[in-house]
N, C-alpha and C positions, 0 to 999 in steps of 0.2 A: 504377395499380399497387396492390396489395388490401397489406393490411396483415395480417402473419401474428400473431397473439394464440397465446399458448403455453398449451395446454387444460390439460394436466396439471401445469404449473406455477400456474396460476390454483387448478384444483381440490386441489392440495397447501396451498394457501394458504390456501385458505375452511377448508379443515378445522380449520384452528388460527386463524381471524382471531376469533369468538368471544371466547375464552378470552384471548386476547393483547391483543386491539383497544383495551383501556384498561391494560393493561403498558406502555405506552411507554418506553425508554428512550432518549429523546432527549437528557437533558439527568441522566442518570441519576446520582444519587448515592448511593455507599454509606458506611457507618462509616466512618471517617479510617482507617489501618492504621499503626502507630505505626514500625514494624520489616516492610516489605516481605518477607516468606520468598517465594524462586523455585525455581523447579525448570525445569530446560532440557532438555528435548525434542528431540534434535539435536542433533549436534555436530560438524559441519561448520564450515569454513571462518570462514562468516559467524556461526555459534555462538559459535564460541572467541574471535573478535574481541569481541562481546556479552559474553561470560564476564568478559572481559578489562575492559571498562568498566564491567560494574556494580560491580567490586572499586573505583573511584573516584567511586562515587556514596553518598551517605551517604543512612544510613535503609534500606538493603535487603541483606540474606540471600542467598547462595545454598545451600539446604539440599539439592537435590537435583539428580543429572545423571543423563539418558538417552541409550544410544546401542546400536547394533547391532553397532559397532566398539568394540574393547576399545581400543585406540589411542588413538582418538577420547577417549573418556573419560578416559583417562589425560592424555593432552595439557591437559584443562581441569583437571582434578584441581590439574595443574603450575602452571596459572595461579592458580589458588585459593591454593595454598601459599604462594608468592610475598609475599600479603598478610594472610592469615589462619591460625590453626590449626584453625578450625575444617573437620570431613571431613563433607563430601556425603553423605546419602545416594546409591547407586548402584544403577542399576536397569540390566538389559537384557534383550536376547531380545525375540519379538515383542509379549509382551502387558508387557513392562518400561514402556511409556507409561501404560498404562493403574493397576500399579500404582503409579506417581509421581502421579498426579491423585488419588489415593484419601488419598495423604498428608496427616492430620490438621492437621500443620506446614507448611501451606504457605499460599501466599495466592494466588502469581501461577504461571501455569503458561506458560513464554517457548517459544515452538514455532519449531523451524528446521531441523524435515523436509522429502520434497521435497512439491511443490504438491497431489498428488494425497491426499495424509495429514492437511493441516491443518486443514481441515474437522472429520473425525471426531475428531481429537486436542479442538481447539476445542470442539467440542459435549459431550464426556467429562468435558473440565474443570470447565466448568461448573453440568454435572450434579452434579458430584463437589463443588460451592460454591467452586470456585474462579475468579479474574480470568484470559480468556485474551489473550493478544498473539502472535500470529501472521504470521510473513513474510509476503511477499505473492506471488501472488495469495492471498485468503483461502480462496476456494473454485476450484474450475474449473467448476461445473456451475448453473445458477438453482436446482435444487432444493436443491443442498447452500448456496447462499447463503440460503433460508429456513430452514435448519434452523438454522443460526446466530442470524438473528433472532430466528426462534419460539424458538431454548433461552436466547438474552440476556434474551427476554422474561418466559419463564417463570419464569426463576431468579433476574432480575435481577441480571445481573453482569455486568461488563463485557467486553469484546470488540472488542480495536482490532487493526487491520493495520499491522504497522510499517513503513508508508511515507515512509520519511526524506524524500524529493525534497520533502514538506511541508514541512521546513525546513532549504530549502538559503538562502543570504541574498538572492539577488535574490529570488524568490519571496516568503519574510516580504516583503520589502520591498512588494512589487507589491501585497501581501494589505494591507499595510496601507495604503498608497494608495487600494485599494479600498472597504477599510471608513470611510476619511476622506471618500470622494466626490472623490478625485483624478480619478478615471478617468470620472467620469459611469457610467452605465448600463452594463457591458458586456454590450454585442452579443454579442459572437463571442471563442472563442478557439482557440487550437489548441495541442496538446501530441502529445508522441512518444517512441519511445522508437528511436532508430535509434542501432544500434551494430555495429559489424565485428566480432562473436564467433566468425567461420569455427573462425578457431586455437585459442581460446582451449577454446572447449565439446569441441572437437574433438581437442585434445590432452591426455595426461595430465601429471603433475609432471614425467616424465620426458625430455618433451618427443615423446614417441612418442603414434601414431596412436590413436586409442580410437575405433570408429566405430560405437560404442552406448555410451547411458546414460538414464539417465530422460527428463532433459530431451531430449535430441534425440529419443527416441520421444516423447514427448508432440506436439514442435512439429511433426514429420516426420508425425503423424497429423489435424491439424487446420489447419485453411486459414483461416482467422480472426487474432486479434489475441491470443495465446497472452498477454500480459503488457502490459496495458494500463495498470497504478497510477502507473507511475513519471510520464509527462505526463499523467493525467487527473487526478490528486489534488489536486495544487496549483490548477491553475485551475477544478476542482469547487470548491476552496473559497473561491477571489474570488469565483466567481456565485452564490456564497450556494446550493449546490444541498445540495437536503436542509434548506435552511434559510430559506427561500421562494420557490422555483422548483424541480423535479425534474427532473432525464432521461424525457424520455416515449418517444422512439422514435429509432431506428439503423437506418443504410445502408451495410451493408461492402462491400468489392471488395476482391482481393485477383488481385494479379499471376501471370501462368505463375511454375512453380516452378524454381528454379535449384540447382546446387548437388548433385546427383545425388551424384557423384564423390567428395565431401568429407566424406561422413556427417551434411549437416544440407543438408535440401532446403527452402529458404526461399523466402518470397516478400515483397513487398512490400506489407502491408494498411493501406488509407486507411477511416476510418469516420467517417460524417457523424450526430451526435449534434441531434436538435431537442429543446427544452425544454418544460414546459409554457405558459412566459412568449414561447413563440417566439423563445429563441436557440439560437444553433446552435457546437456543439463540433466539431472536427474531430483525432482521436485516428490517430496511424499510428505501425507499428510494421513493422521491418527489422530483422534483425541477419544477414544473407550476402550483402549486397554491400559493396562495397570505399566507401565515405565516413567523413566526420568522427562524431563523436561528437555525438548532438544530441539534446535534447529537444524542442526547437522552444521552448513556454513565451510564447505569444503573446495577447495580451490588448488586445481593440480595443473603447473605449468611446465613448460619447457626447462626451466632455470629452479622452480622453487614450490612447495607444496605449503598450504596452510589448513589447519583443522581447529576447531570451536569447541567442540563438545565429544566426551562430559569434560575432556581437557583440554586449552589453548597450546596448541603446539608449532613448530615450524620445521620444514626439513629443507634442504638447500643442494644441488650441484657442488660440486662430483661427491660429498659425502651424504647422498640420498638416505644411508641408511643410519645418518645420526639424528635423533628427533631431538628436538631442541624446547625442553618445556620447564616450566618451574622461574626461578631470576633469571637465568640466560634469555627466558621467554619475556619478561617482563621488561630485560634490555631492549629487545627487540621493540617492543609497540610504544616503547619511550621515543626509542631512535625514530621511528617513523610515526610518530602522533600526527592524527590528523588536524589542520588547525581546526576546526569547528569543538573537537575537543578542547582545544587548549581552549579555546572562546567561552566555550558554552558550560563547561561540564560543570565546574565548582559551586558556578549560583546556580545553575540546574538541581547540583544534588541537596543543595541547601534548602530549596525549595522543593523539592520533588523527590527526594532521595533515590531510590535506582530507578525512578523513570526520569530521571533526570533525559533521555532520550527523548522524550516527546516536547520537554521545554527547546532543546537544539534546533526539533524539526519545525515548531512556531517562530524560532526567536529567526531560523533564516527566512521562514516564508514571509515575515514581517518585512524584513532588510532588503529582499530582492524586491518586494510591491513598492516600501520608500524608497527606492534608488533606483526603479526602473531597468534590474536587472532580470535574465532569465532564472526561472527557479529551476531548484536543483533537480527537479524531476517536473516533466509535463503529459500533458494528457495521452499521447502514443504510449508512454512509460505507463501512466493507469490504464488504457486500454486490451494493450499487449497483457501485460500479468494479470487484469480480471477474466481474461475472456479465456482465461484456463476453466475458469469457473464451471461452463459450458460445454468445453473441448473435452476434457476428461470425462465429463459424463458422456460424453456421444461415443469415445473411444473405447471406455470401460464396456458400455451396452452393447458394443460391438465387437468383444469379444478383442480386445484391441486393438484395434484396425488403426492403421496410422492416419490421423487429418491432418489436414494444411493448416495452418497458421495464419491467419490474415497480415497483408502489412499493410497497416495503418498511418504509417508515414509513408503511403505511396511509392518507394522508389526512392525517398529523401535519408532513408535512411546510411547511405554509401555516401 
C-alpha cells in the first residue's frame, strides 16, 4: 500500500523552512512577564469557567474581553467584578478579535472560539507580539498547523493548546514513571476520546432539540478523528514525541455512520499512529453510541504496563501477569505524584472541584510567562496532535491509506 505524501502541505512548508529553519522554538524563552495582562477571545461556557480561575491565580490581569454575544460578555464582566475593580477592556463585532490582539496592554491573548477560528485568531496574536493559548484542537487543517509554527517562529512567541487531559493525576503520574525509567521503553500506547454526547451537543439549555451548530457541522462533514488531543497529548508526552522520537505516519478507518435521526451522524474512528523509533500509537474517537466515558490512557513498556479506564491499574516485570489495582494502586500514584499535583490539585479542587485540571494547566502557563521559562507544551506539540484532525479524514476517505505526518520541528525534533 503506497504512502500518500501531502504536496501542497510539503510546498507550504519549504517556502518558509529557510527563514524559520534556525528559529526554533522548542525550548523557547521569552522576558519573565512580571504581571501576566489577558485578553479572552470567546466567551463561552469554557470561557467564563477560565475567566473565573484566572481571578485565583496570582501575577495575571485580565485587561480585555471578546465576544459576538453581548450576554456573554456581560456574564465574565460579572465574574471580574466579583474580585476586582478593575473594567475590561471590551471588544466585539467581527473584527472586535482582531482589535483586542493590537492591544498595547496586553501580553497573552486566551482564545475559546469555535475550532475553525483559532488558528487565525492565534496567528494575529502573535503577529500583533503577543503569547497565544488556545482551546484545542489548535488548528483543523495541516496547512493552518504550519502557519502556527512558521508565525511562533517568526515572532518568537509562544503558542500552546490548552490541553488539560496533560494534567489529569494518573497521567502526571504515569509521565513521571516514565521519565524515572519505571516503564522501560514504551512500545505502544493507546488514547481516546469516547464519549456519549448524542444529548448533550444535541440539546440546547432548554433541554429542546437544536439539530445544528458548529460542532455538529463540522463532525457531520468529516469522517476522520475530528478531536483527537484529549487521548493523544498525554501519551505523546511519555514517549518523548517531539522530543526524541516523532509521528511519522497514520492509518484511519472509520465505521458506517449512525445517528442520522439525531442531528449528529457519528462514527467510530480507530487510527494507527507509527513512530519514527518504530512505535506505534493507537488514537480512536466516538462520541454517538451509547458507552462509558473513556480515554483509554494505555501505556505498554519494556519494564511496566499502565491502564486508566474504566479501572486505574499497573502491571510490572517479571510478574507481568499480576495486575495491580484497588490501594496497592493507590500506593503506587502516591509514590510517584507528580509535583504539579502536589502544587496545584487541593486549591484547584477547592475551586473547581474535578476540573480542578484546567486550574493546573493555567496556574503553570501563568508561572512559565512570569519567570520566563519554557511551557510545558509548545506549538510543534499543538501542531503535531491537531493536524490529526485532517490526516485521518484523508486516510479514512481513502480507504486507509497510510499518510505521512508532517515534522514541524523541522529535524529539531532528535
Amino acid at each position: 500500500m503506497r504512502l500518500i505524501f501531502l504536496d501542497c502541505t510539503f510546498a507550504y512548508m519549504n517556502s518558509n523552512c529557510e527563514n524559520n529553519r534556525n528559529n526554533s522554538v522548542l525550548n523557547l524563552q521569552c522576558p519573565p512577564i512580571e504581571c501576566v495582562r489577558i485578553g479572552f477571545v470567546g466567551l463561552g461556557v469554557r470561557a467564563k469557567r477560565a475567566v473565573q480561575r484566572m481571578m485565583h491565580i496570582d501575577g495575571c490581569r485580565i485587561v480585555a474581553l471578546c465576544d459576538l454575544v453581548q450576554e456573554n460578555i456581560e456574564d465574565a464582566e460579572k465574574i471580574i467584578s466579583q474580585y476586582s475593580t478593575e473594567k475590561p477592556t471590551i471588544f466585539n463585532g467581527n473584527d472586535g478579535w482582531r482589535k483586542l490582539c493590537e492591544m498595547k496592554e496586553l501580553d497573552l491573548v486566551y482564545i475559546c472560539t469555535d475550532w475553525m477560528s483559532h488558528a487565525d485568531i492565534a496567528v494575529y496574536a502573535m503577529q500583533c507580539g503577543k503569547h497565544a493559548a488556545t482551546e484545542v484542537p489548535a488548528a483543523t487543517t495541516v496547512a493552518d498547523c504550519w502557519r502556527l509554527v512558521d508565525t511562533a517562529e517568526a515572532t518568537q512567541r509562544h503558542c500552546i493548546m490548552l490541553e488539560n487531559c496533560c494534567y489529569d493525576e494518573f497521567e502526571l503520574c504515569c509521565l513521571n514513571m516514565a521519565k524515572q525509567g519505571i516503564l522501560g521503553d514504551i512500545i505502544h500506547a493507546e488514547g481516546s476520546y469516547l464519549h456519549d454526547l448524542r444529548e448533550r451537543i444535541a440539546t440546547n439549555d432548554n433541554g429542546e432539540r437544536k439539530w445544528s451548530n458548529w460542532q455538529i457541522e463540522f463532525m457531520n462533514s468529516h469522517n476522520g478523528n475530528p478531536y483527537p488531543t484529549h487521548g493523544l497529548g498525554p501519551i505523546a508526552l511519555a514517549m518523548n514525541i517531539n522530543r526524541g522520537d516523532r509521528m511519522k505516519s497514520i492509518v484511519s478507518v472509520s465505521s458506517l455512520r449512525v445517528g442520522e435521526n439525531e442531528g449528529l451522524n457519528g462514527t467510530m474512528n480507530s487510527s494507527l499512529i507509527t513512530t519514527e523509533m518504530g512505535k506505534t500509537i493507537l488514537v480512536q474517537h466516538c462520541i454517538s453510541l451509547p458507552r462509558p466515558y473513556s480515554r483509554s490512557f494505555m501505556l505498554s513498556g519494556t519494564k511496566g504496563f499502565v491502564h486508566k479506564y474504566p479501572v486505574q491499574m499497573f502491571s510490572f516485570a517479571p510478574e507481568s501477569d499480576k495486575v495491580i489495582t484497588d490501594k496497592e494502586c493507590e500506593m503506587i500514584t502516591r509514590k510517584y505524584m507528580h509535583p504539579f499535583v502536589a502544587e496545584y490539585k487541593k486549591r484547584g479542587t477547592e475551586l473547581c472541584g474535578r476540573r480542578w485540571i484546567d486550574y493546573a494547566m493555567d496556574c503553570r502557563l501563568i508561572h512559565c510567562l512570569r519567570n520566563g521559562q519554557p511551557l510545558d507544551m509548545n506549538v510543534y506539540d499543538a501542531a503535531l496532535w491537531s493536524c490529526l484532525v485532517e490526516l485521518t479524514d484523508i486516510s479514512a476517505n481513502n480507504n486507509g491509506t497510510p499518510i505521512e505526518i508532517p515534522d514541524f520541528t523541522r529535524g529539531k525534533w532528535s
